[in-house]
C-alpha positions as CSV (number, residue, x, y, z in Angstrom):
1,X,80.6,101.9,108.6
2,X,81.8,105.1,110.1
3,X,83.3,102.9,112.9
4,X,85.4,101.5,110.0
5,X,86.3,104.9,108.5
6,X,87.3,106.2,111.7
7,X,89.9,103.6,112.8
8,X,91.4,104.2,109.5
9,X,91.8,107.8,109.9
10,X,95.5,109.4,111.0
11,X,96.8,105.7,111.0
12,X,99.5,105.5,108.8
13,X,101.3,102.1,107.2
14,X,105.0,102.2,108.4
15,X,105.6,99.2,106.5
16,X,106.4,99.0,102.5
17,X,106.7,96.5,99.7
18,X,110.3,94.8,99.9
19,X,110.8,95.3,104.1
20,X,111.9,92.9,105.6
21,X,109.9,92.2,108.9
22,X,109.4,89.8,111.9
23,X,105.7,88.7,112.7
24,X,105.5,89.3,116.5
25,X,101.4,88.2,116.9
26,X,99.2,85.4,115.7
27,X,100.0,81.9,114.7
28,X,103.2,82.4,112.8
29,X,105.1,84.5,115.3
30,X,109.2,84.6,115.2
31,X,108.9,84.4,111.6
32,X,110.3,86.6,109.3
33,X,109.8,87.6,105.7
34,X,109.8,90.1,103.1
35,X,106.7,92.0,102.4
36,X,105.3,91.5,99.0
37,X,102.4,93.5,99.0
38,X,100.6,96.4,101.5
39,X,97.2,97.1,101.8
40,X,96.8,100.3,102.7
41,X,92.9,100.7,103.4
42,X,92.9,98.2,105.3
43,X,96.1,98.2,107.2
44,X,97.2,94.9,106.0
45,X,100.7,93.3,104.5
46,X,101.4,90.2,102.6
47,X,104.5,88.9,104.1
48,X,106.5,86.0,102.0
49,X,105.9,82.8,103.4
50,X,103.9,83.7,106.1
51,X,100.0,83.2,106.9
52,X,99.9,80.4,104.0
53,X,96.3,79.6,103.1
54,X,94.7,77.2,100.3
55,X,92.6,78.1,97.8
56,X,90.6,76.0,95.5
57,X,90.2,77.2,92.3
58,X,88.0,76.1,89.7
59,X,88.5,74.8,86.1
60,X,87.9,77.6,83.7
61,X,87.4,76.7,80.0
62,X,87.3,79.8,78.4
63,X,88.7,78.7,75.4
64,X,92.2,78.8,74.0
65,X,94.8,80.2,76.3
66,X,92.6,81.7,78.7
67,X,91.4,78.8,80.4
68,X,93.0,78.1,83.8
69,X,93.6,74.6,85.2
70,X,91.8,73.9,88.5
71,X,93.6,72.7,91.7
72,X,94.6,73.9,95.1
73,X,96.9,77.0,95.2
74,X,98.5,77.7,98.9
75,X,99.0,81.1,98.9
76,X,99.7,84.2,101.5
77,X,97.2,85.9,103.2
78,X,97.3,88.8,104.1
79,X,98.1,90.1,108.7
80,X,97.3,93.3,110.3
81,X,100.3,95.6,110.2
82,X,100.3,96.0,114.1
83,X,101.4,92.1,114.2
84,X,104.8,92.9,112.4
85,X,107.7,94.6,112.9
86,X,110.5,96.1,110.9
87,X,114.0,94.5,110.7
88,X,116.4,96.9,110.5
89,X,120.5,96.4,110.5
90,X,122.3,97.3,113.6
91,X,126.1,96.2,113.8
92,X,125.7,93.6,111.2
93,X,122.2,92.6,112.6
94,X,118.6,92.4,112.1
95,X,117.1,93.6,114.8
96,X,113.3,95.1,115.6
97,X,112.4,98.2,115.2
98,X,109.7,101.1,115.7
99,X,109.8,103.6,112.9
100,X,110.0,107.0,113.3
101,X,110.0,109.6,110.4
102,X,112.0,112.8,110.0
103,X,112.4,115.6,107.7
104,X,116.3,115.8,105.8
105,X,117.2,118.8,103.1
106,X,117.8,117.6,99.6
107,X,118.8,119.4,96.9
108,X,116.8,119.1,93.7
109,X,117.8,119.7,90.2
110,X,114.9,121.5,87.5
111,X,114.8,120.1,84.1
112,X,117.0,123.3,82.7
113,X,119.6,122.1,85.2
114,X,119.5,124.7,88.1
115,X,119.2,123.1,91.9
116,X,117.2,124.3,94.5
117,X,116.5,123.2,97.8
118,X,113.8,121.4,99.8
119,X,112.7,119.4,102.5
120,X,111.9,115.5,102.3
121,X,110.5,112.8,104.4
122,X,112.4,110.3,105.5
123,X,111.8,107.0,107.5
124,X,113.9,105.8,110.7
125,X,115.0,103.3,112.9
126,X,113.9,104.3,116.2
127,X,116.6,101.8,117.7
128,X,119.5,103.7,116.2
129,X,118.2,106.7,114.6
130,X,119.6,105.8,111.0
131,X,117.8,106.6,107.8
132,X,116.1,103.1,106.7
């Protein structure tokens, strides 16, 4: 267990709900999708379309609407985030990218209306630099 824990630790996920990536490892590779879900804990993504599985479900008569017809669902599974990249637009393209993180001003307005300013996080495109 502490093996576990300890990959986990400092490893952030680059990658968020509604990216657009390209799998660059495993069985699907060259295929590109938008992520529909991250899983943080574990390092994971569910990318649209991609790592399809079936699952048999059962018939569940729990009476009225509740019950849910049996059958075989294909689904996504989920990948390891290291197997996918970022697309990022550069001159009109999609291309790969590593992601790098920076921190931009921003000015902030207080619920009586005066501004002040701060420092934010920002992710971005190694390639080109740009804010993503």
């Amino acid at each position: 267990m502490a093996a576990k824990n300890q990959s986990r630790r400092g490893r952030n996920v680059t990658i968020k709900k509604g990216d657009v990536v390209r799998v660059i490892a495993g069985k699907d590779k060259g295929a590109e999708g938008k992520v529909i879900g991250v899983l943080v804990s574990e390092r994971r993504v569910l990318v649209e379309g991609v790592n399809r599985i079936k699952r048999h479900t059962k018939v569940t008569n729990a009476g009225g609407r509740g019950g849910t017809t049996g059958g075989i669902i294909t689904q996504e599974a989920p990948i390891d985030a290291s197997n996918v990249m970022l697309l990022a637009e550069v001159d009109g393209k999609r291309v790969p990218t590593r992601v790098g993180a920076k921190r931009v001003d921003a000015t902030k307005t207080r619920s009586d209306g005066s501004t002040y300013s701060r420092t934010r996080s920002v992710r971005v495109a190694s390639r080109n630099g740009e804010e993503i």
